[in-house]
Structure formats: structure tokens, C-alpha cells
C-alpha positions as CSV (number, residue, x, y, z in Angstrom):
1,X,0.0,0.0,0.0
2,X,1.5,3.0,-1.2
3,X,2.0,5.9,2.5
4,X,0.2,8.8,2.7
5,X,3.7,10.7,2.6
6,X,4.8,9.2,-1.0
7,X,1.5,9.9,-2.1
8,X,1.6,13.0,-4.9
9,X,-1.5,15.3,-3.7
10,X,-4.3,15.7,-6.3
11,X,-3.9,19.0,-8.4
12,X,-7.3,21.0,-8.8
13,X,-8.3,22.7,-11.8
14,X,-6.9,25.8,-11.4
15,X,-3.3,24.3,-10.9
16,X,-3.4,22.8,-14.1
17,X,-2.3,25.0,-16.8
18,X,-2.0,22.9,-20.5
19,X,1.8,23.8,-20.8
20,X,3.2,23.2,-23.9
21,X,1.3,20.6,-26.6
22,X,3.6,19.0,-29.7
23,X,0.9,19.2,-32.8
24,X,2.1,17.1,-35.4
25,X,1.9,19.4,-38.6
26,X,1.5,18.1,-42.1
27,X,1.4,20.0,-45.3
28,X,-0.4,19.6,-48.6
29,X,2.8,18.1,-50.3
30,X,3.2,15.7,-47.1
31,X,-0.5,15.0,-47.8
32,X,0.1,14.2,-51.3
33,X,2.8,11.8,-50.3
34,X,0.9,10.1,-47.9
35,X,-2.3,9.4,-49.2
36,X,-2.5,6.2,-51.2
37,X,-5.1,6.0,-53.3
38,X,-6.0,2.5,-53.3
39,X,-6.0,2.4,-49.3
40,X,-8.3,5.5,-49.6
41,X,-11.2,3.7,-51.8
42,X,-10.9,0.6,-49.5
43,X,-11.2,2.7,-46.5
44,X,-13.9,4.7,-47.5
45,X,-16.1,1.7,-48.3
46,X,-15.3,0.4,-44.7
47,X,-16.0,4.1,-43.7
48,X,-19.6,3.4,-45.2
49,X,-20.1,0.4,-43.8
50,X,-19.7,2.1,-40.4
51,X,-22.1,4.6,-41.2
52,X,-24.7,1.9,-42.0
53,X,-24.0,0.4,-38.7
54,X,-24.6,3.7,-36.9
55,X,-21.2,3.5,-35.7
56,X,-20.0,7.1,-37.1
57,X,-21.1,10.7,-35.5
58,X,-21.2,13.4,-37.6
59,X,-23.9,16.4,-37.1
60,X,-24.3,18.8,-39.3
61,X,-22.1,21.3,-40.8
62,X,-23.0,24.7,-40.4
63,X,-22.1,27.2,-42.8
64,X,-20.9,30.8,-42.1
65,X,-21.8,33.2,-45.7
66,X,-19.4,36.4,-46.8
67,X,-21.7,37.9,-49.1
68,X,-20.8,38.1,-52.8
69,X,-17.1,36.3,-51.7
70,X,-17.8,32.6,-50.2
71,X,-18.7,30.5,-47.3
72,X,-17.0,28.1,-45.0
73,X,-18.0,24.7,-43.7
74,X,-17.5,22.9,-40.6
75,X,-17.6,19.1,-40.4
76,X,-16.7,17.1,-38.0
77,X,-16.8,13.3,-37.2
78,X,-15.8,10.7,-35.2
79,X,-15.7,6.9,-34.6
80,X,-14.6,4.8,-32.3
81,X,-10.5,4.3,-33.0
82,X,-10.2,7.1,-34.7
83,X,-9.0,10.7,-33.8
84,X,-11.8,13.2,-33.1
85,X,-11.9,14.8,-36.6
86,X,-12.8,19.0,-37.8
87,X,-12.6,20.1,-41.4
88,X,-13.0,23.8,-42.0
89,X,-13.3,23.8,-46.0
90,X,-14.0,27.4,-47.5
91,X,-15.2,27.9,-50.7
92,X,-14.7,31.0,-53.0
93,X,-15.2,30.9,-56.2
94,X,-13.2,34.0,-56.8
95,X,-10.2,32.9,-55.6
96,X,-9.0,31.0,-59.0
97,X,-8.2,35.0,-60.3
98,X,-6.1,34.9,-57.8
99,X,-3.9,31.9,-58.4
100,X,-5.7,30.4,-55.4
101,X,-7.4,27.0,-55.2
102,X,-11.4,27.9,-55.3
103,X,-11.8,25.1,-51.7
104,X,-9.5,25.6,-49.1
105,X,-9.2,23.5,-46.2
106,X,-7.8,22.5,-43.0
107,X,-8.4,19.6,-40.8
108,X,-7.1,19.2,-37.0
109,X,-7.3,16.0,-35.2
110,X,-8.1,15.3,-31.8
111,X,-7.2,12.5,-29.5
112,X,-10.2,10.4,-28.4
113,X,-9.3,10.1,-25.1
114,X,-8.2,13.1,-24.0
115,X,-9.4,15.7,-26.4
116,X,-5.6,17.1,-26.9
117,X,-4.7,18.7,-30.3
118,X,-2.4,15.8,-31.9
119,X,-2.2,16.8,-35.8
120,X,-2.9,20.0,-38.0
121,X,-2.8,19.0,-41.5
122,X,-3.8,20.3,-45.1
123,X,-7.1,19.6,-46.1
124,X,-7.3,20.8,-49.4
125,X,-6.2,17.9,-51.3
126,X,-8.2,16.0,-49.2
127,X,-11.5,17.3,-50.0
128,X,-10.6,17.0,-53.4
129,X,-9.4,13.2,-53.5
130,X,-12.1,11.9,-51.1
131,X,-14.9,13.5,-53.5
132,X,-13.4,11.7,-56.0
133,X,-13.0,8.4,-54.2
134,X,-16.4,8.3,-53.3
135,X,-17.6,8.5,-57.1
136,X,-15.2,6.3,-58.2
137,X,-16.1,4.0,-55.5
138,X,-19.6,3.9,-57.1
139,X,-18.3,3.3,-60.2
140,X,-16.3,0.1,-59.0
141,X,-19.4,-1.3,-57.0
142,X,-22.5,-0.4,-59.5
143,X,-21.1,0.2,-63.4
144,X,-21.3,-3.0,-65.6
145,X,-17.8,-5.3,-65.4
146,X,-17.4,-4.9,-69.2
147,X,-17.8,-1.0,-69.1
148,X,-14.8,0.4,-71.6
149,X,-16.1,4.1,-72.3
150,X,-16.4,6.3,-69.5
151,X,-17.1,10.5,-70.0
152,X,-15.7,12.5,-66.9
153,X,-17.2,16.3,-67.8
154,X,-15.3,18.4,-65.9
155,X,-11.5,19.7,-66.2
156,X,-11.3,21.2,-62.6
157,X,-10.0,19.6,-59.3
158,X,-11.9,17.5,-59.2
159,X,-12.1,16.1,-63.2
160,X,-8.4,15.7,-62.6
161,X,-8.7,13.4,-59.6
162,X,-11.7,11.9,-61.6
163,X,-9.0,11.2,-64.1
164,X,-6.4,9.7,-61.6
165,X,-8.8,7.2,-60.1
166,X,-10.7,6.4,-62.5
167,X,-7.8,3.6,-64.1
168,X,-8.0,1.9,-60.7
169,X,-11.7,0.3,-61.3
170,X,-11.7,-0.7,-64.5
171,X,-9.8,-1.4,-67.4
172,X,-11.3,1.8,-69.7
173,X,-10.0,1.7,-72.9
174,X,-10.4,5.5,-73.7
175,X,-11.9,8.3,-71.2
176,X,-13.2,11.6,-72.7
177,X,-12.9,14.6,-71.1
178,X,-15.3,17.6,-72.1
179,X,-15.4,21.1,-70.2
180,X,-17.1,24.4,-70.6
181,X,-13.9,25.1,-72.0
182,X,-12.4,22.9,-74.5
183,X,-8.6,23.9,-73.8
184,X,-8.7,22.8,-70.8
185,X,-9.9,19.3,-71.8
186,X,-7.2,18.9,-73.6
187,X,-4.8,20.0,-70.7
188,X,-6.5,17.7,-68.3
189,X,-6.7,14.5,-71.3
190,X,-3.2,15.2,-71.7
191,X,-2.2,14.2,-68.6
192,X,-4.0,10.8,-69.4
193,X,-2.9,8.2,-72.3
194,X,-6.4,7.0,-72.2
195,X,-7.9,10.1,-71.9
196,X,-9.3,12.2,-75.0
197,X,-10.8,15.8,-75.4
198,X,-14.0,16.2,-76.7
199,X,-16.3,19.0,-78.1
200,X,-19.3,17.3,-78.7
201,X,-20.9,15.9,-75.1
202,X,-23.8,14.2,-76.4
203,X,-22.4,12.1,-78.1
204,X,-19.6,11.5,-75.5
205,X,-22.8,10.9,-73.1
206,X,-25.0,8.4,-75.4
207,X,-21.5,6.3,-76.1
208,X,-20.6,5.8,-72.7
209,X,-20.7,3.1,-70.1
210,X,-19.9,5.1,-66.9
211,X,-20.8,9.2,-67.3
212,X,-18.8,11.2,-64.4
213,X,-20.4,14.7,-63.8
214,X,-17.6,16.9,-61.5
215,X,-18.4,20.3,-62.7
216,X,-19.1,23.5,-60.7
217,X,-22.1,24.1,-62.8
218,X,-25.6,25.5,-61.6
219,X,-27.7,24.0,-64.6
220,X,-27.9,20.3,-65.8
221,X,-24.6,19.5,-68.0
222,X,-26.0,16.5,-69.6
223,X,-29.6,15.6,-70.5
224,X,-31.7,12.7,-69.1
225,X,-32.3,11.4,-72.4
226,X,-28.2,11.2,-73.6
227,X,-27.8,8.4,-71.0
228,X,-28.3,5.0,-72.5
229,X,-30.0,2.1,-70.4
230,X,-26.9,0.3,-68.6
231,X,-25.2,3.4,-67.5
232,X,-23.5,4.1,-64.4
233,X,-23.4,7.8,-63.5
234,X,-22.3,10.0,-60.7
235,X,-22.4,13.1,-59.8
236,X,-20.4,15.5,-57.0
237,X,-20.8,18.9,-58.2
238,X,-22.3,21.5,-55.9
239,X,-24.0,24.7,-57.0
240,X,-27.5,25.4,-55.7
241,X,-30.8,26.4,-56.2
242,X,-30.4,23.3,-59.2
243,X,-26.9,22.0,-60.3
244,X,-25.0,19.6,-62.7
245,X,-27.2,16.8,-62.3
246,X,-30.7,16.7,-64.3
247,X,-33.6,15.6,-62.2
248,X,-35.6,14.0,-64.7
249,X,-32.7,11.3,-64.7
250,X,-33.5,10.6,-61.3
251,X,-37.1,9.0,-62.6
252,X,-35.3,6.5,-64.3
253,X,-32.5,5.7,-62.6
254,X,-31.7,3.4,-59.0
255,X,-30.2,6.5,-56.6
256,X,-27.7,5.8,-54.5
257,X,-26.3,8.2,-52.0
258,X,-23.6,8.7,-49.0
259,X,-26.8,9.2,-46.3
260,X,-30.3,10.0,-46.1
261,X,-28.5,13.4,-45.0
262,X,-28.6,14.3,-48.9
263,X,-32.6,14.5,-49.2
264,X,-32.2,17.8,-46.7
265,X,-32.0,21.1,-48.2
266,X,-28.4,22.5,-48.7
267,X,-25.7,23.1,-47.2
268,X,-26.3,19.8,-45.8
269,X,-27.9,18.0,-48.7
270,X,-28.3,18.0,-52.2
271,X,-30.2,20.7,-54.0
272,X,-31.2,18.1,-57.3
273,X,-32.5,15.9,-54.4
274,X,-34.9,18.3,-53.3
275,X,-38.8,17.0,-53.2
276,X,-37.5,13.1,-53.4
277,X,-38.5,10.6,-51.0
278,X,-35.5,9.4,-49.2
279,X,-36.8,5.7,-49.1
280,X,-36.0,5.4,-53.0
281,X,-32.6,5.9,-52.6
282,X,-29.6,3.5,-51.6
283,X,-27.1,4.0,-49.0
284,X,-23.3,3.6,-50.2
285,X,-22.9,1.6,-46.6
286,X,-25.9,-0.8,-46.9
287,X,-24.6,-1.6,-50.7
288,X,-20.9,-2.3,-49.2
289,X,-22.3,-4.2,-46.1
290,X,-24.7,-6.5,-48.6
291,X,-28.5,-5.5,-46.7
292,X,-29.6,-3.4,-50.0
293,X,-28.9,-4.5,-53.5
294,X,-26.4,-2.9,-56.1
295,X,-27.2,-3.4,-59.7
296,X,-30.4,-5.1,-60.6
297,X,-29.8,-5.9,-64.7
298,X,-27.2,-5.1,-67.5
299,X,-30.0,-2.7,-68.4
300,X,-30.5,-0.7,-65.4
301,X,-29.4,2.9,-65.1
302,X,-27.4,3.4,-61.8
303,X,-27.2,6.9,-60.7
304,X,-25.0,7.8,-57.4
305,X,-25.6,11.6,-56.3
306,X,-22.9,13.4,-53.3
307,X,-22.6,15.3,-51.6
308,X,-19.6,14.8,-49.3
309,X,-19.6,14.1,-45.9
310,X,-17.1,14.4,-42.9
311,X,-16.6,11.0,-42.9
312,X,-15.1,10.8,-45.8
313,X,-12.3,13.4,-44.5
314,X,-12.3,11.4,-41.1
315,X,-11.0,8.3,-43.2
316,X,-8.4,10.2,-45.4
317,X,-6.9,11.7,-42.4
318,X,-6.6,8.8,-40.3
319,X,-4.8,7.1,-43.4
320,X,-2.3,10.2,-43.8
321,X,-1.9,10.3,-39.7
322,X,-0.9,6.7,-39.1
323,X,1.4,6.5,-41.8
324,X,3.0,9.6,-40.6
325,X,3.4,8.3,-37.4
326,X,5.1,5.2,-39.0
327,X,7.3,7.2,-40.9
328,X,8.1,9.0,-37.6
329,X,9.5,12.1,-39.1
330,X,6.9,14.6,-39.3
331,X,7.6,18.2,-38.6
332,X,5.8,18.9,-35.3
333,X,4.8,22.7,-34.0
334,X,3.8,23.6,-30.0
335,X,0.6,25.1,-29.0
């Protein structure tokens, strides 16, 4: 039994001051490096699979508005072995005149036990990858096994990650890439053996067995009659009151979302959503877990609509953390 005089006395609250705290810091090329994309599409289908279960918190992002500039989300999420996770993303769409990404992020993790600050990292290239991951993670569960022709529209951030993922589902023997500008199709193609520029989307659209939309438009890009029975297509573009996607597509196509989170109005949910009954959609986690059904027939239109959730975020930085840790040479800053 350990004496009363070796005993160290209990500090109160007001003794305890939080001293010095080593936050590991990780930057957007350090993300880059770290982030494999293949672990990232296995993860986030476990991710979804947790969701399913009810295992994953994650309330809802509220948005702060700077009139005619931007706004700024937070999302946050958590799950048991993983590090309390915040995103703050800010989106301006100005910024690009500026040499400045249009989404900016940053994402802090806390540790589950105690709360503590452990890692400050980029975020930016993480918003942009996971978006990505999630569609393409649609494509590899729902489009047809013998799907060659895919069309990404889109030459952004997220077309180009579009582009980078894409080859790690299926074997496509040529991708075409249309934008609102055709230059920069041929830019983002470029970048792509498989990949070709094209002016004339319709067509692109009605030859296609996967159809990616990943534009920053606020009308419909493609029409509801271009896409051919068979078809997988996803969507992750975000621009209320109406969007990328058209909504008469959603009348003949099996939906499949992230959450039933996406039937509420934005900035939560999807604006091309709005007025649908939640019940007709499928949940990425109840596919992955096998309680709902994926494709029904070689004929059937699948149609998965984002919207991106913290989640998603939570899973890319817990992949970039740990293998920082394991590397073990991280810069580290005190707060």
C-alpha cells in the first residue's frame, strides 16, 4: 500500500495549466505523399459500412456566408479508433483569379481520449481526393464489369482526380474529357494516355458506359435522355438552387447516396435531391455491407448523387496520420 507521505497530492483545476502541446503538422505536399489511393477507396467503403452500422457521429455542418465572396464549412466526425476529426473547408469561387485554389481546407485532429490537439494538417487535397474516391467507389461497386467508355465532364479539381482514379476500377480503354472550355480538356486528357478531349458531349454521353459529372455548374450538364440504359453515372458537383445533375434522370434511374443526409435542403444535402422521398434511394454503406442490393440488370441505369460528408475526410486523415506516425518524421509545432 503506497503511504500517505509518498503519495503526490491531487492538483485541482486551477493548478493545471495545459503547458506546452507537440501538434504534429503536415502540409499539402506531405498530404500528397501520404495518401494512397487505393488504401483511400478501401477505406472509405469500410467508412460506409460504419455509417450503416450507426457507428459514425457526424452532425451537421454549419455554414458561415461572406456575401458576394464565399462561405466556410464545418464538419466534424468521429468513430470509435479514430482521432476526433474538424474540417474547415472554405469555398470561393473567386479565388482561382487569384492563383488560389477555389476550396481551401484545413483539418485538426483530436485525440479520443483526452481531447488534446495531436495533428494539424492540409485539407485541401483532401477534399478533393475523397470527392473523387467516393464516385469512383460507385463506379467500381455499380457500373457494368465490361464498361470500356467512361465520359468525366469536368477539367477542374476534381475532373483531374476523376481522371487519376478512375484507371483503378476498370480497365477503360479510352476516357473523354469535355469542359465548358475545351482547352482545358485537352490539358486535363493530356495528362491521361487513355484520356481524349471532346467537343461534342452528347455524343460523348450516349456512347458511354460510366458518365462522371464533376463540374461546378448550376444548370444540368448533360440531358436525361443522352444516357443509354446500362449506364453508371455519378455526380459530385455542388451549386444550388439546381446543379450539374438533371432531375428527370432521377425518374429512371436506382439512386444511390452517402446518407439520407442528402434528401435535406443545402448546405447539408443535395439541391437536385430536393422533393425526393429518401426511401427510393440506396445508402453507399448498406450496398458495401450487402442489406440493400447494387445493380439489378445489365439494363439498369445506376445513378450515385454526393454530396460529401465528414466522414469521408475522417478516413483520409486517419490514413495520412498513421502512416506519418510510421514514418516518424513529421515536422511537429507547439501550441
Amino acid at each position: 500500500m503506497t503511504s500517505a507521505a509518498t503519495t503526490t497530492p491531487r492538483r485541482s483545476a486551477a493548478e493545471i495549466g495545459k503547458g506546452a502541446l507537440p501538434v504534429l503538422y503536415l502540409s499539402e505536399a506531405d498530404v500528397v505523399r501520404l495518401l494512397d489511393p487505393a488504401q483511400l477507396l478501401d477505406g472509405l467503403a469500410d467508412g460506409f459500412r460504419a455509417m450503416a452500422r450507426g457507428e459514425v457521429q457526424a452532425p451537421d455542418r454549419p455554414e458561415i456566408t461572406v456575401p458576394g465572396k464565399g462561405f466556410s464549412l464545418a464538419m466534424p466526425a468521429w468513430a470509435a479508433g479514430m482521432n476526433l476529426t474538424v474540417k474547415i473547408v472554405n469555398v470561393f469561387e473567386h479565388n482561382l483569379d487569384l492563383d488560389l485554389p477555389n476550396h481551401l481546407a484545413v483539418i485538426m485532429l483530436f485525440d479520443q481520449q483526452t481531447g488534446a490537439p495531436v495533428c494539424i494538417m492540409d485539407g485541401t487535397h483532401i477534399t478533393a481526393i475523397r470527392t473523387a474516391a467516393s464516385a469512383v467507389l460507385s463506379v467500381r461497386a455499380l457500373a457494368r464489369p465490361e464498361s470500356r467508355i467512361a465520359t468525366l465532364i469536368g477539367a477542374g479539381v476534381q475532373g483531374r482526380e476523376h481522371l487519376r482514379l478512375l484507371p483503378l476500377v476498370r480497365d477503360f480503354d479510352e476516357i473523354r474529357v469535355a469542359s465548358l472550355h475545351y482547352e482545358d480538356a485537352e490539358k486535363l486528357a493530356a495528362s491521361c494516355p487513355r484520356a481524349r478531349p471532346v467537343r461534342d458531349v452528347e455524343a460523348a454521353v450516349r456512347g458511354s458506359d460510366v458518365v462522371c459529372l464533376a463540374s461546378h455548374a448550376y444548370e444540368p450538364v448533360i440531358a436525361s435522355e443522352w444516357v443509354r440504359p446500362g449506364t453508371h453515372v455519378s455526380s459530385v458537383g455542388y451549386a444550388p438552387p439546381r446543379g450539374e445533375l438533371p432531375v428527370e434522370l432521377l425518374s429512371r434511374a436506382q439512386l444511390f447516396v452517402e446518407s439520407e443526409e442528402a434528401f435535406r435542403p443545402p448546405p447539408v444535402g443535395c439541391a437536385e435531391l430536393a422533393g425526393c422521398d429518401p426511401a427510393s434511394a440506396i445508402r453507399l454503406g448498406d450496398l458495401f455491407s450487402g442489406s440493400r442490393p447494387g445493380r439489378a440488370s445489365a439494363d439498369q441505369i445506376t445513378l450515385y448523387k454526393a454530396m460529401g460528408i465528414a466522414m469521408e475526410d475522417m478516413v483520409a486523415a486517419d490514413i495520412v496520420h498513421r502512416r506519418a506516425l510510421a514514418e516518424g518524421n513529421a515536422q511537429h509545432i507547439t501550441l
